[in-house]
N, C-alpha and C positions, 0 to 999 in steps of 0.2 A: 218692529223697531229693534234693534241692533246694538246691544252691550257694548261699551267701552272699554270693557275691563280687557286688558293683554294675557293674564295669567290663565293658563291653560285649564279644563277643568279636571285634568287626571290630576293636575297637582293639589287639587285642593281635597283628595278624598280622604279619609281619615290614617287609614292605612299611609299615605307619602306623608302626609303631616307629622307623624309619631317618628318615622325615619328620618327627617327632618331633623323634629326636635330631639330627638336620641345623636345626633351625627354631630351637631354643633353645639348639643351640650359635651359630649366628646372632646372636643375643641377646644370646646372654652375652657372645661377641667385641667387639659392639657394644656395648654398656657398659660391658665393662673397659677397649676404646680407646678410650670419650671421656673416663673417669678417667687413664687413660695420658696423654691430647693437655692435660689441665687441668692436672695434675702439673705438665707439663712447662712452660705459660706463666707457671705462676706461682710459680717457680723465678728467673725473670729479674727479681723485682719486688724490692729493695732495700726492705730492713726499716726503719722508722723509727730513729731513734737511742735513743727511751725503750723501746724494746722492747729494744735489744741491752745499755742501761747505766742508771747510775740521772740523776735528771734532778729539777729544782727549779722548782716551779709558779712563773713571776715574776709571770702576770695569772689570777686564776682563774676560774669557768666560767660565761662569758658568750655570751646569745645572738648568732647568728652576721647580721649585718648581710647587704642581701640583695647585696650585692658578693661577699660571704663564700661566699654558699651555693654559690657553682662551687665549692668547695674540696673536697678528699676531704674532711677532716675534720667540717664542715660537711655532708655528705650525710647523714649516718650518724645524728643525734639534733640537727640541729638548733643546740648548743651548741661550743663551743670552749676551751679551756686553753692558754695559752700558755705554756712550756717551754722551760727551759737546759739541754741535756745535761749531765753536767757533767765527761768525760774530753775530746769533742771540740768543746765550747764552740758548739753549733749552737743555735739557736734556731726550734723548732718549735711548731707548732697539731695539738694532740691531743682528737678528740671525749672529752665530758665528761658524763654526767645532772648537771642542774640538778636543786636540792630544787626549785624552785616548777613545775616540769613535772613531779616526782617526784609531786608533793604531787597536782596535777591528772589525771592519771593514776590513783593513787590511787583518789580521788572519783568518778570517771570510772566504773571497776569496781567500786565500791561502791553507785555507782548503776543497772547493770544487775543488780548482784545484788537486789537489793531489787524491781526491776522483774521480776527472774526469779522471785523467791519471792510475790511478791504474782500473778504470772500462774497457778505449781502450784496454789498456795493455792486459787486459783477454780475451776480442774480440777478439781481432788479433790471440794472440794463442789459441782459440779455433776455429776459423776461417781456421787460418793454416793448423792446426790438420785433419776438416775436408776434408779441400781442399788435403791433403796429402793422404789420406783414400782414398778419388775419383781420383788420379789419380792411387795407388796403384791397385785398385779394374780395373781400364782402362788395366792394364797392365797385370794384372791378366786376363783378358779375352782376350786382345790381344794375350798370350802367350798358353791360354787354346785352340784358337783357328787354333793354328798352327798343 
């Protein structure tokens, strides 16, 4: 009678085992300490002020002039808000979605869908087509056969 098991039996000697587990303990070291080293730089980065409190739009969301775009806030979408905190009275530029990028965006995916469904659409009836061909042609030599 005949084992099920797939796993080869050189892999299971003790020797590949230990290289195994040495290789993807490796690994794992290696990816919990670059999450450890990330942790820890960006611990040292001071939070904006509308994230710690609340804050009053005083210009609202306008795109980012190209002076602008070095800005963090401007990297991000393009767009900018300008903001009064309103305990420690700071005046900050908080990225924003614009509706008319919203809107554009929108359209944007509205128009690959439509390109997507109009490309199945063809598949399928070309697909059809040939699947109908092959069973014609089945039938065809079923009946030449008789």
């Amino acid at each position: 009678m005949e084992s099920d098991c797939r796993i080869p039996v050189a892999c299971c000697r003790p020797r590949i085992l230990a290289l195994h587990a040495l290789f993807w303990g490796l690994v794992s070291l290696r990816v919990f300490g670059a999450a450890l080293l990330s942790e820890e730089k960006t611990t040292a980065v001071v939070a904006p002020c509308w994230l710690l409190e609340e804050f009053v739009v005083t210009l609202e969301c306008f795109q980012c002039s190209s002076f602008q775009t070095s800005w963090l806030a401007c990297t991000q979408t393009g767009y900018v808000e300008k903001i009064n905190c309103t305990k420690t009275s700071k005046e900050e530029y908080k990225s924003c979605r614009s509706t008319v990028m919203e809107e554009h965006l929108f359209w944007k995916f509205e128009a690959a869908m439509l390109a997507l469904t109009a490309f199945f659409a063809v598949l399928v009836v070309i697909r059809q087509r040939w699947l109908d061909r092959l069973a014609s042609e089945k039938v065809r030599r079923q009946i030449e056969s008789i």
